[in-house]
C-alpha positions as CSV (number, residue, x, y, z in Angstrom):
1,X,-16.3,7.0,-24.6
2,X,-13.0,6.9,-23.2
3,X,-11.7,3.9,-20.9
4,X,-10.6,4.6,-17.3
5,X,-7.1,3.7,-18.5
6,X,-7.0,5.8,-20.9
7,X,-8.1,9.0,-18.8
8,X,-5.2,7.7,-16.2
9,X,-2.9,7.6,-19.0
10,X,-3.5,11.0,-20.5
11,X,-3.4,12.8,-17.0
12,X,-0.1,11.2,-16.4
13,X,1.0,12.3,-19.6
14,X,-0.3,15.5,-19.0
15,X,1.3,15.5,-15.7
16,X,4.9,14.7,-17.1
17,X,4.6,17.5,-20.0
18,X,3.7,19.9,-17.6
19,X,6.3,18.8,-15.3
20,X,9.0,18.9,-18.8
21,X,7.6,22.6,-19.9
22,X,8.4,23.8,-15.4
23,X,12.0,22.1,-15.3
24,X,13.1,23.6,-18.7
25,X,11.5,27.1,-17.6
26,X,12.5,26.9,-14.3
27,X,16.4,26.0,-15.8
28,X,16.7,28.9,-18.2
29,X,15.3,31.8,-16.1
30,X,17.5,30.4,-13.1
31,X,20.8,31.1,-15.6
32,X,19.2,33.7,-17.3
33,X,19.5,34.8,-14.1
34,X,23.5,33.6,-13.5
35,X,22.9,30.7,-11.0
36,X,25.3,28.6,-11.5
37,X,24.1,24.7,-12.8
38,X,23.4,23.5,-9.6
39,X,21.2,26.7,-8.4
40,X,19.9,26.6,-11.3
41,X,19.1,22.9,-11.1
42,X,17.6,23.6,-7.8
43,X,15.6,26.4,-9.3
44,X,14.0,23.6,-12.2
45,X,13.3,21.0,-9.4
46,X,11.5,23.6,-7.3
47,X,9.7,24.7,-10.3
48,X,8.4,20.7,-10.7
49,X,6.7,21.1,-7.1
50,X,4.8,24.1,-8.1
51,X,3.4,22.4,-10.8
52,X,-0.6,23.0,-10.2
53,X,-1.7,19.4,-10.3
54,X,-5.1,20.4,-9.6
55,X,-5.4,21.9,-12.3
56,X,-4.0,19.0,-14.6
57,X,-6.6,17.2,-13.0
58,X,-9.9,19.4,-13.1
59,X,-8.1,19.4,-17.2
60,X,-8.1,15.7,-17.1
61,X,-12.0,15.8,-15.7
62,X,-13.3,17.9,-18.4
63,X,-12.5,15.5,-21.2
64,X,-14.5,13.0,-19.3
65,X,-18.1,12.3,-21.3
């Protein structure tokens, strides 16, 4: 059985990878695309607010026993 800590710490880890993975996606494709480092900057950052953190959390949920 898995401690309320514990499922708070592995939905904020879950919530920082996914956050990681949409910045460093959001980066390359933005100068793939030839914005220069602060459009493409912009582009990562926007990409971190359209992280689906409801998802991460119904995720988070379904490990719960």
């Amino acid at each position: 059985m898995e401690s309320t800590g514990d499922a708070r710490l592995e939905l904020a880890r879950a919530v920082r990878d996914a956050c990681i993975r949409a910045a460093k996606e959001g980066y390359e494709n933005a100068a793939i695309s030839g914005l220069c480092e602060d459009g493409a900057l912009e582009a990562a950052l926007s990409a971190i607010h359209m992280v689906d953190l409801e998802a991460l959390v119904r995720g988070a949920g379904e490990h719960d026993d």
